[in-house]
KOLLO-199852 format. One record per residue (C-alpha): residue in one letter; x, y, z. Coordinates in steps of 0.001 Angstrom, whole numbers, plus 500000, padded with zeros to 6 digits. Layout:
REM KOLLO-199852
 resn      u      v      w
    a      X      Y      Z
...
//
This chain:
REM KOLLO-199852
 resn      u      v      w
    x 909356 499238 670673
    x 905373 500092 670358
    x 904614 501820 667057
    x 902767 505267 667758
    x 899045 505336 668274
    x 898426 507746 665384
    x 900760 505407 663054
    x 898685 502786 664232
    x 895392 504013 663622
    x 896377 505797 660228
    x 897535 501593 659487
    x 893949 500693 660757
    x 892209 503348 658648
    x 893985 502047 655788
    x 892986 498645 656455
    x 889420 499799 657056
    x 889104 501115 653679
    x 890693 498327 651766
    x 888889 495984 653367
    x 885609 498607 652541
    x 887149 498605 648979
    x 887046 495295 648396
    x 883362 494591 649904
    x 882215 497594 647835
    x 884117 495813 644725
    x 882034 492390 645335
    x 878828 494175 645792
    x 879367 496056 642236
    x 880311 493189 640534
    x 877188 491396 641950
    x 874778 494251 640915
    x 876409 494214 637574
    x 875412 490941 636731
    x 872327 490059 638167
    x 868520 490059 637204
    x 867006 490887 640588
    x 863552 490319 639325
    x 864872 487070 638624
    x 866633 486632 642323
    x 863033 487801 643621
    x 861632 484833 641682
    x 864047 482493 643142
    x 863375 483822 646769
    x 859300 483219 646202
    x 859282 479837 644570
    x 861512 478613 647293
    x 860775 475172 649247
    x 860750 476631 652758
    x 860371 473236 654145
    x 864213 473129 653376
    x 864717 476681 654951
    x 862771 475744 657999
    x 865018 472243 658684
    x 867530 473918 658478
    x 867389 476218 661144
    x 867766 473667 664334
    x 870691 472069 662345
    x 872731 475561 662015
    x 872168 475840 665596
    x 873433 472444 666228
    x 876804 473616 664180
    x 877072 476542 666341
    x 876949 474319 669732
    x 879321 471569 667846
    x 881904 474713 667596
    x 880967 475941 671172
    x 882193 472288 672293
    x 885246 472372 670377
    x 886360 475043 671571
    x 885467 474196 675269
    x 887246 470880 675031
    x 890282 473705 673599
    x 889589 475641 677155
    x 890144 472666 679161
    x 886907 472679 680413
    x 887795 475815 682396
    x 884360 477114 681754
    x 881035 476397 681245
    x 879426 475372 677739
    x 876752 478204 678001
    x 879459 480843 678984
    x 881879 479429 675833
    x 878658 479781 673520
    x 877331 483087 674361
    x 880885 484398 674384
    x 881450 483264 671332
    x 878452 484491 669420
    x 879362 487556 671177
    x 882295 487538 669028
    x 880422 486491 665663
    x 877910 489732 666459
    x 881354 492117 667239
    x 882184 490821 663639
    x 879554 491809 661547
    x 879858 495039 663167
    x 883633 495469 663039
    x 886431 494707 660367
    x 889238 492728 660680
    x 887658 489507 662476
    x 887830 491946 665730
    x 885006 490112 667676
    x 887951 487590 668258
    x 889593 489787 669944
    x 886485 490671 671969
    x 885602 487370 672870
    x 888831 486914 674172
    x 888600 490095 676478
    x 885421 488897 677715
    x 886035 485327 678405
    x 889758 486248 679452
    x 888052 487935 682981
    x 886620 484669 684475
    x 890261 484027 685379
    x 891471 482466 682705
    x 893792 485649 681151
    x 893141 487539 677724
    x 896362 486140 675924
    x 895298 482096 677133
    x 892090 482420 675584
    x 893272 484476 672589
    x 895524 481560 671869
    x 892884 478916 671756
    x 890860 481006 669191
    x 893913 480934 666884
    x 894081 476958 667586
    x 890567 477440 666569
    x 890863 478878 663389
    x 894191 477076 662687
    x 892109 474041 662837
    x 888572 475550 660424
    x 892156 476702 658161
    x 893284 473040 657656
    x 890127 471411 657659
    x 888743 473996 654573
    x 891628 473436 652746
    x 891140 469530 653101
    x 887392 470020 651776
    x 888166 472183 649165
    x 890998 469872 647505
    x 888175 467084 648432
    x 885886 468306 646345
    x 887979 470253 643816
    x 887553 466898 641383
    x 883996 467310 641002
    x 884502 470707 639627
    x 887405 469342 637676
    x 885165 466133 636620
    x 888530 464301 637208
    x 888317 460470 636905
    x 891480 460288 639339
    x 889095 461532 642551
    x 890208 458353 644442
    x 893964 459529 644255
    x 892628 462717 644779
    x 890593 461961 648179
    x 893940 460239 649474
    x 896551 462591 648906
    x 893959 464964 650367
    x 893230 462920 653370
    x 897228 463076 653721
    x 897977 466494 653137
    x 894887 466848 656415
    x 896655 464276 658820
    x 900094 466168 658312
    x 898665 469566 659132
    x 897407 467775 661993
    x 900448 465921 662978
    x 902131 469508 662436
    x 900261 471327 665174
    x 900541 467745 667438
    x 904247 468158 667429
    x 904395 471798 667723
    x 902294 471245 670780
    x 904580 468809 672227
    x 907647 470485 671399
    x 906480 474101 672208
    x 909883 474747 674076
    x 911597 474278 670679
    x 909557 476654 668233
    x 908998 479371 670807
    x 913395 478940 670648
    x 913411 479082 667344
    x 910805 482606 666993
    x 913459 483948 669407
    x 916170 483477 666885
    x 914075 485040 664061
    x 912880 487984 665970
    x 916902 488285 666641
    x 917848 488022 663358
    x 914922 490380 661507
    x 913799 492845 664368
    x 910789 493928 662167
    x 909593 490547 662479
    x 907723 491835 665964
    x 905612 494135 663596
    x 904210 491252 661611
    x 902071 489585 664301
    x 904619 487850 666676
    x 902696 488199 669718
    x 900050 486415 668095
    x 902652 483697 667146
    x 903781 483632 671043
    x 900627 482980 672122
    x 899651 480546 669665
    x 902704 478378 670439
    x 901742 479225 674149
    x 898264 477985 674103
    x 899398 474460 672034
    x 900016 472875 675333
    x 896138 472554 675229
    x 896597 469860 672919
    x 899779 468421 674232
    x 897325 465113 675016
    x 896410 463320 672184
    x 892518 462494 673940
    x 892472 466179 673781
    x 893620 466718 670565
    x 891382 464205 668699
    x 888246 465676 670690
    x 888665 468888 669406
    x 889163 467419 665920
    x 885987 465369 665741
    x 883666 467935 667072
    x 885456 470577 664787
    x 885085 467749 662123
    x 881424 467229 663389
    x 880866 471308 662996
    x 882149 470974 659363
    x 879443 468124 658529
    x 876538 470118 660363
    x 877860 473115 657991
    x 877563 471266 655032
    x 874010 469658 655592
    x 872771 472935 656380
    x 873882 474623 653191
    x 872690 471933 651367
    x 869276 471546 652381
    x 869273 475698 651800
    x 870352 475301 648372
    x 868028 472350 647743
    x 864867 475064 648568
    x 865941 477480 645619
    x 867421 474509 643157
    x 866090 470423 643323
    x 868640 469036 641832
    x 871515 470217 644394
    x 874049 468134 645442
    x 875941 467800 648474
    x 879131 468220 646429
    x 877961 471436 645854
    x 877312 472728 648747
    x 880600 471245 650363
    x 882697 472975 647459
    x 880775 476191 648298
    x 881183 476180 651773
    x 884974 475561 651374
    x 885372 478460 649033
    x 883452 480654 650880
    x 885209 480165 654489
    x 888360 481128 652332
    x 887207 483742 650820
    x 885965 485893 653910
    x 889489 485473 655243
    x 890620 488397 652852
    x 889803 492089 654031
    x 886160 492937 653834
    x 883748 495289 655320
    x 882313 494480 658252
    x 880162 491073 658356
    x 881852 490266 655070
    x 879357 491798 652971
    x 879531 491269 649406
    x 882843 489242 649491
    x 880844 486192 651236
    x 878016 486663 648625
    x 880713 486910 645700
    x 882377 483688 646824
    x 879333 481413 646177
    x 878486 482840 643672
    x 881323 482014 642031
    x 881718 478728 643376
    x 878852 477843 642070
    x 878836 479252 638789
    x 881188 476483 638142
    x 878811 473675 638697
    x 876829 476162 635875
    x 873933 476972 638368
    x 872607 480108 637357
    x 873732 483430 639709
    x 870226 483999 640711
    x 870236 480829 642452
    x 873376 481108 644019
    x 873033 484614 645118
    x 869238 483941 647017
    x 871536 480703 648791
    x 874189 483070 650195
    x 871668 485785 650900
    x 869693 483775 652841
    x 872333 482145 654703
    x 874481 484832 655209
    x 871079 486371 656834
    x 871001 483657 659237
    x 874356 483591 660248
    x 873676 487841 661092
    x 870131 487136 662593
    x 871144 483797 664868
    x 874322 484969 665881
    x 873112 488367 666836
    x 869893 486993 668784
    x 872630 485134 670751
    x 875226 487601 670725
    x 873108 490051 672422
    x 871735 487255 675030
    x 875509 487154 676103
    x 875915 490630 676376
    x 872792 490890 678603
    x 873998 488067 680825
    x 877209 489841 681555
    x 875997 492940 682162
    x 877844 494293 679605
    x 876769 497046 676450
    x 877891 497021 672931
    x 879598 500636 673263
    x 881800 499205 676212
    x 882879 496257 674350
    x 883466 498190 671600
    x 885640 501107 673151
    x 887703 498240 674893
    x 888591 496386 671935
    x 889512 499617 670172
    x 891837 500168 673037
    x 893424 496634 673231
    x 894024 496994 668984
    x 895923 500977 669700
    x 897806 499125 672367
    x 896100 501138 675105
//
């Protein structure tokens, strides 16, 4: 039974101005307890050799992820379609709430043939994936933040707790069949369990047989894994311009934090929260706000400008305009 449109959009409003709520929250907190003359300082002593390197290198991550997600695809399309679609979706982000642009990327790369609901699937393989492999590099790096003196033990129950996540989706993928059985029963049992995002759960299960080969499976790992590294690099060398003695511990710990934090409801482009996030991961490591605030300005800023630039290049190519993409996705979340 499809809930109402106008129960549905008063639910999206809601969600809307949480998620605005929240964002607004972050952004208060951060005027509250900054010096911006200070942050200004920061921004104009910066070493911009630093910022400069690292612009090839975040592009680099972006066509690591592009592959990944490809090798997800089966190849089905081309790398230059997979990466303009997908910054597509990263430009429909910062512009709507709710990690949308997913859902527009799908759309768009769902009419070369390939079917909205298969390529919706692989994006939540996606971001199952970035989900386990955060996790893993927070808990890695937790003990630096803890100054534990048991970060062997540490680094091996977190290299376990990664391989079963892995092994998880592996046998989900090979015994699809079973789970798909199984959601059956539970949608049986608790009928509102359809409002809770069971589709999505159908065709996440659905689009596992991607990985059903294990060639497959570890191919999308290592370039996701290789993503991950490029990601780290890059937000170190960024943090290095505005403080010498960073670490790559630091900006590994930071990144992890971060990628978790923008998964709760934000504005748009995850203003504020994303900000917020390194901020206080880094306070821990006791380097001062100012620092940490001009390091996730400035890379939040290239994560809007590159993805954007690109975004717009894959609009152009399709022959397709923002106001289109937008209406359609609107339609696809009322269940037009």
């Amino acid at each position: 039974m499809k809930t109402a449109p106008s129960t549905t959009q008063a639910r999206n409003w809601r969600r809307v101005l949480i998620g605005i709520g929240i964002s607004l929250i972050a952004v208060l907190l951060l005027i509250r307890f900054f010096d911006w003359q200070q942050v200004w300082d920061v921004l104009r002593h910066a070493d911009y050799r630093f910022l400069l390197l690292a612009v090839p290198l975040y592009l680099l991550s972006y066509g690591l992820r592009a592959m990944a997600w490809r090798v997800i695809l089966q190849e089905k399309v081309s790398f230059r379609r997979v990466f303009l679609t997908m910054n597509i979706g990263y430009l429909l982000n910062n512009l709507l709430p709710f990690r949308l642009g997913e859902l527009g990327r799908a759309l768009l790369l769902g009419q070369d043939g390939l079917g909205f609901w298969m390529v919706f699937s692989t994006i939540l393989i996606e971001r199952a994936l970035d989900l386990i492999l955060a996790a893993g590099l927070l808990l890695a790096t937790l003990p630096f933040v803890l100054n534990s003196s048991n970060a062997g033990q540490i680094a091996l129950i977190v290299g376990a707790i990664v391989l079963m996540g892995l092994a998880l989706l592996y046998l989900l993928a090979r015994n699809r069949g079973w789970a798909l059985t199984q959601l059956e029963r539970l949608e049986a049992r608790w009928p509102r369990f359809a409002h809770f995002g069971q589709e999505r759960l159908v065709a996440f299960l659905s689009g596992l047989e991607t990985l059903t080969s294990p060639g497959r499976f570890l191919r999308v790992f290592g370039w996701l894994f290789s993503t991950w590294a490029a990601a780290v690099v890059v937000q170190y060398w960024v943090l290095r311009s505005f403080y010498p003695q960073a670490r790559l511990v630091h900006a590994a710990f930071g990144l992890a934090v971060s990628a978790l934090g923008v998964a709760v409801p934000s504005s748009p482009g995850y203003i504020g929260v994303y900000e917020a996030a390194w901020v206080g991961a880094l306070a821990l490591f006791e380097i001062p706000f100012s620092t940490a605030f001009a390091h996730a300005l400035t890379t939040h800023l290239y994560y809007v400008i590159i993805t954007g630039i690109f975004g717009i290049i894959g609009l152009a190519n399709r022959g397709e305009r923002l106001g289109q993409v937008f209406a359609r996705v609107r339609d696809l979340k009322l269940g037009k």
